[in-house]
Each structure stands twice: as C-alpha cells, then as structure tokens.
C-alpha positions in Angstrom: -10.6 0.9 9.7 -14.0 1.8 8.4 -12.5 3.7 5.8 -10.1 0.9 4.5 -13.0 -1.5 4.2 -14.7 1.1 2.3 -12.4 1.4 -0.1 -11.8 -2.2 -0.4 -15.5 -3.2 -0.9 -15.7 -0.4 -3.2 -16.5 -1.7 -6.8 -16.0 1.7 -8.9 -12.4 1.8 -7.0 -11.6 -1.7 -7.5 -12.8 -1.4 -11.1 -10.3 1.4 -11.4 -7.3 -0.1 -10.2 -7.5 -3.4 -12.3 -8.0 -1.0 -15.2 -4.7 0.7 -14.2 -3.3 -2.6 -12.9 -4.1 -4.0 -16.7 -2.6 -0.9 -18.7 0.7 -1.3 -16.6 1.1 -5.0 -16.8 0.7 -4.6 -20.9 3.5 -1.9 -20.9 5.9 -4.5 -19.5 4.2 -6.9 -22.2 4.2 -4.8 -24.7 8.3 -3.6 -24.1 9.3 -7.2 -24.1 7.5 -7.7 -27.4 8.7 -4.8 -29.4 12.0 -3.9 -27.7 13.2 -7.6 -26.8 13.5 -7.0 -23.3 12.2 -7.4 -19.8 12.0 -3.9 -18.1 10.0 -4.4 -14.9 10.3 -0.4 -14.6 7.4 0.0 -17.3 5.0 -1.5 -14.6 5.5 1.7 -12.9 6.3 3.9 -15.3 4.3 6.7 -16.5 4.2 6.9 -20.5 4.2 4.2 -22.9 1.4 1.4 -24.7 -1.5 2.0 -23.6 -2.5 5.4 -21.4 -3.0 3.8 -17.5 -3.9 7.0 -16.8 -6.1 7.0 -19.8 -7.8 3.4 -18.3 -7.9 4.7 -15.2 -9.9 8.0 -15.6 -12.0 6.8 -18.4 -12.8 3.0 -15.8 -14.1 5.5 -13.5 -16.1 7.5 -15.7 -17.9 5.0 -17.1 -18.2 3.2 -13.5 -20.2 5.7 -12.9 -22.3 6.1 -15.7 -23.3 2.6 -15.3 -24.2 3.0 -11.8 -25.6 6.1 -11.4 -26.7 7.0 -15.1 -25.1 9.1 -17.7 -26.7 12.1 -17.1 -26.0 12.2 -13.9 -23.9 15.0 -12.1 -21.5 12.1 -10.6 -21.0 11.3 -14.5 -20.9 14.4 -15.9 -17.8 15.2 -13.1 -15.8 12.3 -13.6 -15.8 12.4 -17.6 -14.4 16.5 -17.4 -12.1 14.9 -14.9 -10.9 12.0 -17.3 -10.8 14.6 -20.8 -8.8 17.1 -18.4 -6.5 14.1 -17.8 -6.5 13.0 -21.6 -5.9 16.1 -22.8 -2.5 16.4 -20.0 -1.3 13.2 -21.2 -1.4 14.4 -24.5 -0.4 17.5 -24.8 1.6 18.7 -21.7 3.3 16.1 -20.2 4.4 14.8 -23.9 5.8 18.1 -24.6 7.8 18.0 -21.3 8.9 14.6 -22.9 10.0 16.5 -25.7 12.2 18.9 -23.9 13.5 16.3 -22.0 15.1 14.6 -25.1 16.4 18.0 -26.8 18.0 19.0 -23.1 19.5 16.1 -22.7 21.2 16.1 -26.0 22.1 19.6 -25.6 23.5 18.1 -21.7 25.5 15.4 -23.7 27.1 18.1 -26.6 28.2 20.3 -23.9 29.7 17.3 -22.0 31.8 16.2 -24.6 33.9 19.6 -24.4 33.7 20.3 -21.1 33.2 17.4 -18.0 32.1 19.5 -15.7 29.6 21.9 -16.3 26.8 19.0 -15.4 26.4 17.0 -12.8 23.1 16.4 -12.9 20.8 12.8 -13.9 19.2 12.7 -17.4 15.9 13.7 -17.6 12.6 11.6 -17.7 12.1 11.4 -21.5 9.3 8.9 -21.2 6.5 11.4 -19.4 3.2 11.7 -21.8 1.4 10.0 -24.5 0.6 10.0 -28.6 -2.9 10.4 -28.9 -2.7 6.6 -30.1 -1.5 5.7 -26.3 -4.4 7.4 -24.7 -7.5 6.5 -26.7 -5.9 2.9 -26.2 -6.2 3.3 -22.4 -9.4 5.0 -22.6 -10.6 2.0 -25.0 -9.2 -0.4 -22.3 -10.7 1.2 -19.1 -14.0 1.3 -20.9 -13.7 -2.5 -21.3 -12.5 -3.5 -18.1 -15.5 -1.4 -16.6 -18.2 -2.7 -18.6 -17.2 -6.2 -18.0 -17.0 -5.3 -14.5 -19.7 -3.2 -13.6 
C-alpha cells in the first residue's frame, strides 16, 4: 500500500503521466483534424503528432532538474535516458516502420497470385517518429513540467 501512495503523491511521476496523458489525447486531436476521423486507437498508439514518449522522457528530465538542480547526477541520468529514447524513436523504431510498409506491400503482391502463402496480420506500420514528432513531444513535456514543477 505504501508503495501505491508513493507513487500517487509523487509529483515528478504525476508530472510525467499528464505529459504522456497530453501527447496521447493530441494524437486523437490531431487524427480527427487532419485525417477527418475519430480513431480512439491513437490514444494508445505508439507513433504519430507529437512523440509521448518524447513528453514523457523529456517531463521527467526536466522534473528533475527543477528539483534537484541540473547538474545533478539525478539530472544528468534521466536526460541520457530521455536522448537514448529520442534517438529510438527516431531512428530505430521508424525504420522498423519502414519495413513494415515495404513487407506488407511485398505480403499483398505475393497475395494477389497466390492466397495462400500468408496467413499472417499486417504489420504495425505506425511504430517511430520524424524528428519533427519528437522534438514536438520533448517541447511539450518540457512545458507541461515547468508549469508543473
């Protein structure tokens, strides 16, 4: 029990999550503005307008550096953590993205001349992020923590 009131009275966690909570409500936003249509899934989808995992990571860095000073250790930790996280975002997992669209179009060309070599789902094509995505996030978890913290 002690350990769920900890977490619940925890202002660097609860900082975090409204940053994440934010970035996912503005993908649903964002999808019914551009694409004319109400996809609930985006709240809890990873990829997309802005980065949450972008908000998040960079919410808790600079949680911390409010709190316990930027050249702190604490700091120093979480903002390797949040560029590590960036950097994924970015690069891997929007690569995998990439496959993911070329397989599956090489999945539906071999389907159309033969029905059943493939049984298998598409893939995720929505994994990672531009670079625009994630310094949108990270802009937005900086915000949400300084008007927090």
């Amino acid at each position: 029990m002690a350990f769920i009131e900890g977490i619940l009275n925890n202002q660097t966690f609860a900082v975090c999550f409204i940053s994440w909570f934010v970035a996912q409500i503005l993908k649903v936003i964002l999808t019914f503005i551009f694409d004319k249509k109400i996809d609930v899934s985006r709240f809890v989808g990873s990829g997309g307008m802005p980065s949450s995992h972008s908000s998040f990571v960079t919410s808790l860095a600079t949680s911390i550096g409010i709190q316990r000073g930027y050249e702190s250790l604490e700091f120093a930790m979480a903002l390797v953590f949040a560029l590590i996280v960036m950097y994924d975002a970015a690069g891997v997992r929007r690569a995998v993205g990439k496959q993911a669209k070329i397989l599956n179009k090489m999945i539906e060309d071999i389907q159309e001349h033969r029905k059943d070599v493939f049984n298998e789902k598409r893939l995720k094509e929505l994994v990672g992020h531009t670079p625009v995505e994630v310094l949108s996030g990270a802009i937005l978890g900086i915000i949400i923590a300084n008007i927090m913290v």
